[in-house]
Backbone as numpy.savetxt, mean C-alpha at the origin, in Angstrom:
# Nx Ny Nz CAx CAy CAz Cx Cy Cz
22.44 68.76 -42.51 23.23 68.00 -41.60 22.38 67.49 -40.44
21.18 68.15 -39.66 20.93 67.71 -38.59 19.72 66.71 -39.29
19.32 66.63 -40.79 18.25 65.47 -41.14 19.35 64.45 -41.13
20.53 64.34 -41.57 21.53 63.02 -41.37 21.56 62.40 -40.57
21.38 63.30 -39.10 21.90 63.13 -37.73 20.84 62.09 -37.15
19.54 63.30 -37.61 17.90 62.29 -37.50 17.87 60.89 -38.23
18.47 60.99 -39.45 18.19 59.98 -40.01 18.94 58.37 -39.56
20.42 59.08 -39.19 21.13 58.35 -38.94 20.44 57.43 -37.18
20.27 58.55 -36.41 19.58 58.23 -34.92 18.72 57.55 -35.29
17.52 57.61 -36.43 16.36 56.58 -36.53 17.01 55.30 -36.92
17.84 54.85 -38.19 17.64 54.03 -38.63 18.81 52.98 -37.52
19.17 53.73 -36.76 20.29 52.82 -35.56 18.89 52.47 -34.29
17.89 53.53 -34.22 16.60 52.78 -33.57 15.99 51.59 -34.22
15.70 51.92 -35.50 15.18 50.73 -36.10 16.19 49.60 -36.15
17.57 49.38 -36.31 18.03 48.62 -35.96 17.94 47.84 -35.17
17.95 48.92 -33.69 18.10 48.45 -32.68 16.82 47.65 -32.21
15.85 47.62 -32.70 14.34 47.51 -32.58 14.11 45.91 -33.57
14.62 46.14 -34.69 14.60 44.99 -35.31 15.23 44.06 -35.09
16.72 43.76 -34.31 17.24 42.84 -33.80 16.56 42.50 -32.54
16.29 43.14 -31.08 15.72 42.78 -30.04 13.95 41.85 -30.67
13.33 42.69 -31.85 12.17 41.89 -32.51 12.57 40.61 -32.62
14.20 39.96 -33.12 14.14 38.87 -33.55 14.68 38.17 -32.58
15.23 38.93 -31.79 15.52 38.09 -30.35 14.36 37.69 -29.97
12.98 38.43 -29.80 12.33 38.07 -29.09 11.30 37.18 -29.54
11.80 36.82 -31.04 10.69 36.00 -32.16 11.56 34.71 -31.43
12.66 34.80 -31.63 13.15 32.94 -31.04 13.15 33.19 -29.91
12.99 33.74 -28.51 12.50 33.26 -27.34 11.42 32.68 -27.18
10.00 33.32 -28.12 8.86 33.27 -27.97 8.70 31.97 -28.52
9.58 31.19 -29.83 9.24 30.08 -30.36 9.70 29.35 -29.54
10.88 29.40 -28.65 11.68 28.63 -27.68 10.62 28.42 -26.63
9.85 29.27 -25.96 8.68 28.76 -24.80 7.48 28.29 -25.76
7.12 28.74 -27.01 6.39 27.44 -27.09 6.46 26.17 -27.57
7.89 25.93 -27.97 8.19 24.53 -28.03 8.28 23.77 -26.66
8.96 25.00 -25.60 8.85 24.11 -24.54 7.48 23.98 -23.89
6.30 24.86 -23.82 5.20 24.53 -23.69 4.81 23.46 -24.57
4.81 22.94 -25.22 4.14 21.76 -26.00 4.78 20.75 -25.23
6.36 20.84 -25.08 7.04 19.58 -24.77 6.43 19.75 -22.87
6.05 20.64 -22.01 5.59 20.93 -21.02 4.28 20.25 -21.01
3.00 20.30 -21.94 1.93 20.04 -22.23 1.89 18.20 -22.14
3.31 17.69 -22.91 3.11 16.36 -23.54 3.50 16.26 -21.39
4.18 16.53 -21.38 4.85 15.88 -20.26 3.65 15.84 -18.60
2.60 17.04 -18.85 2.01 16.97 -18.02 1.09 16.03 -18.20
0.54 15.64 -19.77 -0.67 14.65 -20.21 0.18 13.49 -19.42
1.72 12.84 -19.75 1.97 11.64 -19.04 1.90 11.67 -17.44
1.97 12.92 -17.01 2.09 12.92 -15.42 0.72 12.67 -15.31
-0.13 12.88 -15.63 -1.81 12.78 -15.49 -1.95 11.47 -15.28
-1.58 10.70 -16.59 -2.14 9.59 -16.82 -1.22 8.66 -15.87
-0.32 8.46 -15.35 0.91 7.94 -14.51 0.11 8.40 -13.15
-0.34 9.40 -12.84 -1.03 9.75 -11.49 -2.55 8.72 -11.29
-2.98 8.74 -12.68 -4.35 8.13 -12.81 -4.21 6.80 -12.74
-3.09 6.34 -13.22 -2.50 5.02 -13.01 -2.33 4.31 -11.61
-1.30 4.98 -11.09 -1.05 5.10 -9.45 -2.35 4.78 -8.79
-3.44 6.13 -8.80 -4.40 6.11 -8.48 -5.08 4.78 -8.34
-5.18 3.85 -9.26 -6.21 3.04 -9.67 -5.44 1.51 -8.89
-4.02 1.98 -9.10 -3.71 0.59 -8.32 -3.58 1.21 -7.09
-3.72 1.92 -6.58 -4.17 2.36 -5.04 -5.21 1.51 -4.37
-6.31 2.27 -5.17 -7.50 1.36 -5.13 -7.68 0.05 -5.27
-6.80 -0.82 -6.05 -6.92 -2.33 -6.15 -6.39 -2.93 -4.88
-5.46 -1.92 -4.30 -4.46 -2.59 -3.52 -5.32 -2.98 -2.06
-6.09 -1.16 -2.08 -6.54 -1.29 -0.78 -7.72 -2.11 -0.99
-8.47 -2.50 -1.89 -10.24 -3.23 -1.97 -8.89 -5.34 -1.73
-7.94 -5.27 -1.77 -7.07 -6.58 -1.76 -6.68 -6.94 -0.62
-6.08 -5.67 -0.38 -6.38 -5.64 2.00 -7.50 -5.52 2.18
-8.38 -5.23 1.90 -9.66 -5.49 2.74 -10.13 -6.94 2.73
-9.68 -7.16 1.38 -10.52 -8.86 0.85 -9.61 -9.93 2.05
-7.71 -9.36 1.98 -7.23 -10.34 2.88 -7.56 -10.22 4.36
-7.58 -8.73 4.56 -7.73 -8.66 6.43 -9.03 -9.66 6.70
-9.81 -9.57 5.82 -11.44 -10.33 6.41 -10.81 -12.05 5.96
-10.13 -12.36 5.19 -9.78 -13.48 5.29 -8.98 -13.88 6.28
-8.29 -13.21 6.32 -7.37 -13.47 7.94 -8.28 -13.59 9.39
-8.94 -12.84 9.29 -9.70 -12.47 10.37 -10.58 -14.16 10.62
-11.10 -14.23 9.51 -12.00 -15.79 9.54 -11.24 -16.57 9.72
-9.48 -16.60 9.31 -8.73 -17.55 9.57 -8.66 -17.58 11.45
-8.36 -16.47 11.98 -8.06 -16.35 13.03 -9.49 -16.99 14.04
-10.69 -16.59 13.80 -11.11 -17.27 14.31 -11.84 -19.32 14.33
-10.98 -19.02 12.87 -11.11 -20.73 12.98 -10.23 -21.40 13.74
-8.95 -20.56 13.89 -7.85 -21.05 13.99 -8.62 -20.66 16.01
-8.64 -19.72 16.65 -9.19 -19.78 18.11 -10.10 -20.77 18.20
-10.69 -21.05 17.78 -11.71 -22.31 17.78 -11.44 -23.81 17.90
-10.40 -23.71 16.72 -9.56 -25.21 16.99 -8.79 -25.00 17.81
-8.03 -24.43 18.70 -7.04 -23.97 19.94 -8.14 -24.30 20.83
-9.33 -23.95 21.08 -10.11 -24.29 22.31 -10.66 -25.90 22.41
-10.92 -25.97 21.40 -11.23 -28.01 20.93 -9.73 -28.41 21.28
-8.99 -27.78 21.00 -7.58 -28.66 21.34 -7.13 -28.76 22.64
-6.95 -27.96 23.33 -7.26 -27.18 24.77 -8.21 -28.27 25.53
-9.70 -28.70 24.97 -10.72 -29.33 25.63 -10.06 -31.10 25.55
-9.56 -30.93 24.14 -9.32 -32.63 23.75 -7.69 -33.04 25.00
-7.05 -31.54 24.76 -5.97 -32.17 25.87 -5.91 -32.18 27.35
-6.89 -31.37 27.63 -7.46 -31.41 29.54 -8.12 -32.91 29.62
-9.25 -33.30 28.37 -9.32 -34.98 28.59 -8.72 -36.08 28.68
-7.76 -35.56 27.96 -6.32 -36.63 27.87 -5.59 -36.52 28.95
-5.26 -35.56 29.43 -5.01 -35.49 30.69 -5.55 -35.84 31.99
-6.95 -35.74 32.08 -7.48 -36.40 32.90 -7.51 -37.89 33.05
-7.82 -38.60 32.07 -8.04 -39.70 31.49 -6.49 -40.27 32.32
-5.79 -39.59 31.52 -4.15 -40.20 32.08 -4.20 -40.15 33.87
-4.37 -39.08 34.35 -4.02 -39.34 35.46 -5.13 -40.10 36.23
-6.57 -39.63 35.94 -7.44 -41.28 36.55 -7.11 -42.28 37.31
-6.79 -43.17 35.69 -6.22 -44.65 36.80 -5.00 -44.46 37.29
-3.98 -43.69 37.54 -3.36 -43.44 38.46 -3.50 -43.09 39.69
-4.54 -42.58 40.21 -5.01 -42.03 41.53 -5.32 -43.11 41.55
-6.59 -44.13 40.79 -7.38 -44.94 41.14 -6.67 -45.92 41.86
-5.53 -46.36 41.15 -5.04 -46.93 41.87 -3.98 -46.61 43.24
-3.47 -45.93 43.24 -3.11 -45.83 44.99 -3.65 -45.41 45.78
-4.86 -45.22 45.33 -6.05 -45.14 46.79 -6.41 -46.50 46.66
-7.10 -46.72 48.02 -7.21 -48.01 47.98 -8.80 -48.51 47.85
-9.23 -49.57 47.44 -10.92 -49.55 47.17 -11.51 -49.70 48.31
-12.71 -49.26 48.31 -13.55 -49.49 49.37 -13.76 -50.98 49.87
-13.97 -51.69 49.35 -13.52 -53.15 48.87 -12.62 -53.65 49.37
-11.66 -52.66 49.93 -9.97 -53.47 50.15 -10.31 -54.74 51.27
-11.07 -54.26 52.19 -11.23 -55.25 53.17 -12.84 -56.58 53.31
-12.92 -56.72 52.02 -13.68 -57.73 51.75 -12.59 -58.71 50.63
-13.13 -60.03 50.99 -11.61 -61.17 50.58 -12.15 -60.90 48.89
-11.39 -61.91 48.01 -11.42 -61.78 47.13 -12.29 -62.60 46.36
-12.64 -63.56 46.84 -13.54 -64.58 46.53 -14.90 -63.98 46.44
-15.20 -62.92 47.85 -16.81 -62.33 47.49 -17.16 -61.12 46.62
-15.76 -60.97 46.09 -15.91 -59.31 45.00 -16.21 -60.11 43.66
């Protein structure tokens, strides 16, 4: 009776041993399917980062190319503002000129007209 008892206690261990085994055979296949599907997913994060990356770099070598174009714009553009600046203080002068010239009076005023 007490080898029954043994026998019976083992083979409810081995039971118990062989089901948690197969529990733990499909967990173990369950993380490495999800490791593979983990694996695929990090190769695209890589390459999507490496991606990013690269138009980073285009973007910023594209601001650099425009800031220096701007920059040359800006000083063409100050340059023609100062020629414009120079061309309209002449025009201005010019304009008001013969306006003074004339309501002052010439040195001349008092010699007749016949000897000028």
């Amino acid at each position: 009776m007490t080898s029954w008892l043994i026998d019976a206690l083992l083979v409810s261990a081995l039971l118990v041993t062989s089901w948690r085994t197969g529990t733990m055979y499909r967990e173990l296949r369950r993380l490495r399917s999800d490791e593979t599907a983990l694996r695929a997913v990090l190769v695209d994060a890589d390459q999507s980062i490496n991606k990013a990356a690269n138009a980073v770099v285009l973007l910023k070598s594209e601001g650099v190319r425009t800031l220096q174009t701007l920059e040359e714009r800006m000083a063409e553009a100050r340059e023609l503002a100062e020629r414009l600046d120079i061309i309209l203080d002449s025009y201005e002068r010019r304009r008001i000129a013969p306006a003074n010239d004339a309501d002052t009076p010439s040195r001349f005023a008092s010699v007749p007209v016949a000897i000028r």
